[in-house]
SEPAKE-712732 format. One record per residue: residue number from 1; x, y, z of N, C-alpha, C, O in turn. Coordinates in steps of 0.001 Angstrom, whole numbers. Layout:
residues N
<NUM; <X; Y; Z>; <X; Y; Z>; <X; Y; Z>; <X; Y; Z>>,
...
end
This chain:
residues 94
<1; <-13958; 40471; 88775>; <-13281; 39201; 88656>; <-12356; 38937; 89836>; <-12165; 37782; 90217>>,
<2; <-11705; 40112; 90494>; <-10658; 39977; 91278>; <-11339; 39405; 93072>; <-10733; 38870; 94001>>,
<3; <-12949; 39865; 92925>; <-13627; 39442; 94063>; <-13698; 38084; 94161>; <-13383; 37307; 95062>>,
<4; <-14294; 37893; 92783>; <-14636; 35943; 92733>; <-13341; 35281; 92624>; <-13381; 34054; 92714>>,
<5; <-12079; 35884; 92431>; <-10798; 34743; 92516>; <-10540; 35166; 93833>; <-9666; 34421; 94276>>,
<6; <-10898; 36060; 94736>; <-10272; 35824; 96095>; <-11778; 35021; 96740>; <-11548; 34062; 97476>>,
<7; <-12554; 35203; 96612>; <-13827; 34332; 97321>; <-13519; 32844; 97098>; <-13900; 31908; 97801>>,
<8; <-12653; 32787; 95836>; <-12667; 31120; 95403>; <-11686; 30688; 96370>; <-11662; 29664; 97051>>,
<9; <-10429; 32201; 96267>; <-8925; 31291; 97240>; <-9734; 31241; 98492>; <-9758; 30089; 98927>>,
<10; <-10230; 31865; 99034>; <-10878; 31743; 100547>; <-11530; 30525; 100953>; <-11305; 29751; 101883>>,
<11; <-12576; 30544; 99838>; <-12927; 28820; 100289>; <-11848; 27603; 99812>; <-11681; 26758; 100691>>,
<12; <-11374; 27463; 99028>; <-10299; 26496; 98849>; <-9533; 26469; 99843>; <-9225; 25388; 100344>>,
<13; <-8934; 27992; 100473>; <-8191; 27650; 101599>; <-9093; 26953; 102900>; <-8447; 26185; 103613>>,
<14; <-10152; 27112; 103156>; <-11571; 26607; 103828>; <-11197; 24833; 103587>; <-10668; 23959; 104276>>,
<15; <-11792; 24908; 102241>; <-11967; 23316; 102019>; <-10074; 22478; 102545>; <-10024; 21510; 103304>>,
<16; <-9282; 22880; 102173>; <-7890; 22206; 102104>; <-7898; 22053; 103897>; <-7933; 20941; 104425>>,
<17; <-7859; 23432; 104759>; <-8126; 23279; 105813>; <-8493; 22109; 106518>; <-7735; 21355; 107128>>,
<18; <-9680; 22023; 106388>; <-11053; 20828; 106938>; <-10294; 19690; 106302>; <-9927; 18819; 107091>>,
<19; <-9979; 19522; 105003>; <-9259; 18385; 104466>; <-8185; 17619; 105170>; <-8121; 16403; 105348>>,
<20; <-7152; 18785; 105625>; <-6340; 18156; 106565>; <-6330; 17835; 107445>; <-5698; 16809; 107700>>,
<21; <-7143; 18641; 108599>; <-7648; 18466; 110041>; <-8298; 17365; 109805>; <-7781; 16438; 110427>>,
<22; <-9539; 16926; 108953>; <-10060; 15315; 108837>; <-9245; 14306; 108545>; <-9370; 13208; 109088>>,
<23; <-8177; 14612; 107514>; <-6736; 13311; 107857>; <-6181; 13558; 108422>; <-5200; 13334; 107713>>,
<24; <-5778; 13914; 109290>; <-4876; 14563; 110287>; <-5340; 13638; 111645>; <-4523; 13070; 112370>>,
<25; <-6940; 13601; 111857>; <-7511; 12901; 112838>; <-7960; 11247; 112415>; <-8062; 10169; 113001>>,
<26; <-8146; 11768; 111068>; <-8233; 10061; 110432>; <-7068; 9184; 110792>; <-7109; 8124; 111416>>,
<27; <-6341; 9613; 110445>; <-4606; 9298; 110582>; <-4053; 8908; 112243>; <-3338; 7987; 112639>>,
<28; <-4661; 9930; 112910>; <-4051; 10052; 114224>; <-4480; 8730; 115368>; <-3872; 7939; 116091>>,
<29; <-6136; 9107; 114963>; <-6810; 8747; 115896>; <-6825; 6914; 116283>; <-7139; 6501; 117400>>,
<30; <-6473; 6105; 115263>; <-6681; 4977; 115317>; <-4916; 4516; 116483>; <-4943; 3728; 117428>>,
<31; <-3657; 5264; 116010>; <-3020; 5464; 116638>; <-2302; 6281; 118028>; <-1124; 6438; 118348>>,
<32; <-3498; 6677; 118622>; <-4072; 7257; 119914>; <-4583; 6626; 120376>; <-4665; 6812; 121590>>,
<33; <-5245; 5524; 119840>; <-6374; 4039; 120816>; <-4946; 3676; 120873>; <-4230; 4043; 121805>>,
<34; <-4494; 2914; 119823>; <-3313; 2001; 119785>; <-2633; 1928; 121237>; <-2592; 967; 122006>>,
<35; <-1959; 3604; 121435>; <-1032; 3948; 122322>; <-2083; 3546; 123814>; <-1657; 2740; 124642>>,
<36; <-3192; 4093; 123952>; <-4274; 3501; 125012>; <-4187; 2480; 125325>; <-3814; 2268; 126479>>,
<37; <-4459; 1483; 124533>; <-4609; 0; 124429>; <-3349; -495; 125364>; <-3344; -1184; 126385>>,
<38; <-2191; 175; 124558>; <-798; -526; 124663>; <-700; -134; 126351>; <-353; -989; 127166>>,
<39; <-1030; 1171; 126724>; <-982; 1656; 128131>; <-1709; 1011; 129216>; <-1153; 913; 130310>>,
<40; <-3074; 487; 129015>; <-3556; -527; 129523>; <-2921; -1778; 129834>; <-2800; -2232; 130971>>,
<41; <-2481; -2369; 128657>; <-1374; -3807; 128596>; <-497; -3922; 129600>; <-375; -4913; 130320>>,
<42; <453; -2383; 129697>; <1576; -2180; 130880>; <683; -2034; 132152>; <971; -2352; 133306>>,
<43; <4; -1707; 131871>; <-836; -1676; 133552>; <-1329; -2836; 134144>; <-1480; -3046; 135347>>,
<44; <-1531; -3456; 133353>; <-2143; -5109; 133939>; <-1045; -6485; 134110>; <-1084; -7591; 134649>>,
<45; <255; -5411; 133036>; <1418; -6420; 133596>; <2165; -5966; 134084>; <3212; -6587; 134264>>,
<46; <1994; -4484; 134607>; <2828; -4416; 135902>; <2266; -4758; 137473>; <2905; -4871; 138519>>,
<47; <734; -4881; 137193>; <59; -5175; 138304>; <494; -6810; 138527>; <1078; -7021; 139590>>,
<48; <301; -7845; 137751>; <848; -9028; 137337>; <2351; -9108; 138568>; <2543; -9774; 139585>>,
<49; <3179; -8071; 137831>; <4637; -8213; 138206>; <4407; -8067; 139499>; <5014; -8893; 140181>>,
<50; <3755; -7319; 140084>; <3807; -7050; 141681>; <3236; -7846; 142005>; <3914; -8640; 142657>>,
<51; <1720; -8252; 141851>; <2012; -9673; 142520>; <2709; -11205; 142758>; <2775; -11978; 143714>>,
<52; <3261; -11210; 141147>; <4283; -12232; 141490>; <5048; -11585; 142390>; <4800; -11921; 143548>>,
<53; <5693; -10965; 142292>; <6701; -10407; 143249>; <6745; -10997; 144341>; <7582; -11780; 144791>>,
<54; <5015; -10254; 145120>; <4537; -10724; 146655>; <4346; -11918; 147065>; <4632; -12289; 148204>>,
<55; <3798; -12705; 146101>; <4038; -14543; 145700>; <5600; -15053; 146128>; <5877; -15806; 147062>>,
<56; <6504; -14443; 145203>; <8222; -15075; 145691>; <8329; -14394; 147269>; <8736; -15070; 148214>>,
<57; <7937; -13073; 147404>; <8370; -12777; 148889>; <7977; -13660; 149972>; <8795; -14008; 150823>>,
<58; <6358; -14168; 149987>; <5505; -15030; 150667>; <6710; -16350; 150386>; <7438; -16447; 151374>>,
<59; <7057; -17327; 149316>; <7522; -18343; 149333>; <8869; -18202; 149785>; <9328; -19040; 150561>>,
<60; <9674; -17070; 149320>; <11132; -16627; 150131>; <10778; -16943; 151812>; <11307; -17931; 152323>>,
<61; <9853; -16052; 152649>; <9915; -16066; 153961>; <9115; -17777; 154154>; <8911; -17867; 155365>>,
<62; <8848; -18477; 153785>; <8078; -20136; 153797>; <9751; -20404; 153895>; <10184; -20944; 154913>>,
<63; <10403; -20128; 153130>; <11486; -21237; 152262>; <12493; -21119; 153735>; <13084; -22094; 154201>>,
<64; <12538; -19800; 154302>; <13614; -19123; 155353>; <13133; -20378; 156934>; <13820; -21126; 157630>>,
<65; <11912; -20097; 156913>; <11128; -20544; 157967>; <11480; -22118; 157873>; <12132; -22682; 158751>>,
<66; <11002; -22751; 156761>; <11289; -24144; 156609>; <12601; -24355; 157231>; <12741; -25135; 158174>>,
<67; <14068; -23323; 156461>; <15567; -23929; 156768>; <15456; -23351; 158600>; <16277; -23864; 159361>>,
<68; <14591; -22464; 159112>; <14924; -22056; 160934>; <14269; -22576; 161580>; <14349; -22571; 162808>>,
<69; <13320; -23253; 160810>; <11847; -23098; 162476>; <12037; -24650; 162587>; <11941; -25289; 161539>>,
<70; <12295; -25315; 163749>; <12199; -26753; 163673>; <10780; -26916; 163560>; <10351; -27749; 162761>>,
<71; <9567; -25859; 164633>; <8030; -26443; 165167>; <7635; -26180; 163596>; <6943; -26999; 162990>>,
<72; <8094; -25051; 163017>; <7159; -24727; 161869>; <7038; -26125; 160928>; <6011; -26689; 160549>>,
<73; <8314; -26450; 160707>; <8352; -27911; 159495>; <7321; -29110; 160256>; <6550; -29862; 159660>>,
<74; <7529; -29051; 161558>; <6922; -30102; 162307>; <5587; -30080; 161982>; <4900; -30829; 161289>>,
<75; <5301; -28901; 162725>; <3890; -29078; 162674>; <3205; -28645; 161258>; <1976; -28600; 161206>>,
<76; <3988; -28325; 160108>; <3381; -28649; 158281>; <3589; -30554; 158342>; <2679; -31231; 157864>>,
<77; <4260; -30935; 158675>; <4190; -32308; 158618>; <3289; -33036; 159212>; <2736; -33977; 158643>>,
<78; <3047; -32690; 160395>; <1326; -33373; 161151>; <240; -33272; 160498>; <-452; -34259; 160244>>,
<79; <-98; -31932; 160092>; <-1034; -31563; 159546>; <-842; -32489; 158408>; <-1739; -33333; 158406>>,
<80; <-131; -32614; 157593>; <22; -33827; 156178>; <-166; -35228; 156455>; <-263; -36050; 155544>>,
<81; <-240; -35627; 158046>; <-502; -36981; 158914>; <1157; -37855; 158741>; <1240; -39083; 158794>>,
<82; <2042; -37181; 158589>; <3322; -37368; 158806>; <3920; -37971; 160636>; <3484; -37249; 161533>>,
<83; <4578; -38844; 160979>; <5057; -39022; 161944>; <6334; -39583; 162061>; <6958; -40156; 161168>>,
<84; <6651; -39405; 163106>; <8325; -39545; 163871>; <8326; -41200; 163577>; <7243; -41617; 163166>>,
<85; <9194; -42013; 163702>; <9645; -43010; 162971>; <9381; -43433; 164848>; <9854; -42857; 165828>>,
<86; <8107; -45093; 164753>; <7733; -45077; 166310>; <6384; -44685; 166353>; <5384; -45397; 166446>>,
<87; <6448; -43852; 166298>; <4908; -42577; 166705>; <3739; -43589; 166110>; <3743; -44218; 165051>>,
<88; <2557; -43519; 167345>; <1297; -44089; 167282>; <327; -43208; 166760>; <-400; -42885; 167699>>,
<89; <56; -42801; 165977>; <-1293; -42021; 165976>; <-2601; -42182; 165600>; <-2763; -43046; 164739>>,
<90; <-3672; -41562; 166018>; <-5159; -41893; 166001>; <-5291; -40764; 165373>; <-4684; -39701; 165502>>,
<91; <-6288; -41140; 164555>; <-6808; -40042; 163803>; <-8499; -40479; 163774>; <-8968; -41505; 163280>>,
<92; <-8957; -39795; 164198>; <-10759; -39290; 164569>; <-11412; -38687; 163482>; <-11483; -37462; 163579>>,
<93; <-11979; -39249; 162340>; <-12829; -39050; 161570>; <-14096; -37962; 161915>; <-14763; -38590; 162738>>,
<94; <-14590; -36985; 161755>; <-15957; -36582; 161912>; <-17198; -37363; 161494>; <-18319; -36893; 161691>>,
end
């Protein structure tokens, strides 16, 4: 008798085992994507953040240039067909 009640605790301890390790991963695993998922998210909005970033730096050095460069404003204004108050201009169609 004393064989078959330790053969029984052996597998019970067996079965409880496997029992937990399968909720254990049941449990875990959907919250291991989660954390994935969420890690992805920060990666695509920190990539996001840096390029805005490089966006304000690009419009910061535009904005600097606009208040120093007299030719720079000038010649963004030609190109827009803008002229000096007077000024004749021809403009040549293709």
């Amino acid at each position: 008798m004393n064989k078959y009640l330790a053969n029984s605790c052996k597998i019970l301890f067996v079965v409880a085992f496997v029992t937990i390790v399968a909720a254990t991963v049941v449990i875990a695993y959907p919250k291991y994507r989660h954390a994935r998922d969420l890690m992805m998210e920060k990666e695509r909005i920190m990539r996001r953040i840096d390029e805005k970033r490089a966006e304000i730096a690009e419009i910061k050095t535009k904005q600097n240039r606009f208040n120093t460069d007299r030719e720079f404003v000038e010649t963004l204004a030609r190109q827009n067909r803008r002229v000096f108050p007077g000024e004749l201009v021809f403009v040549f169609d293709d």
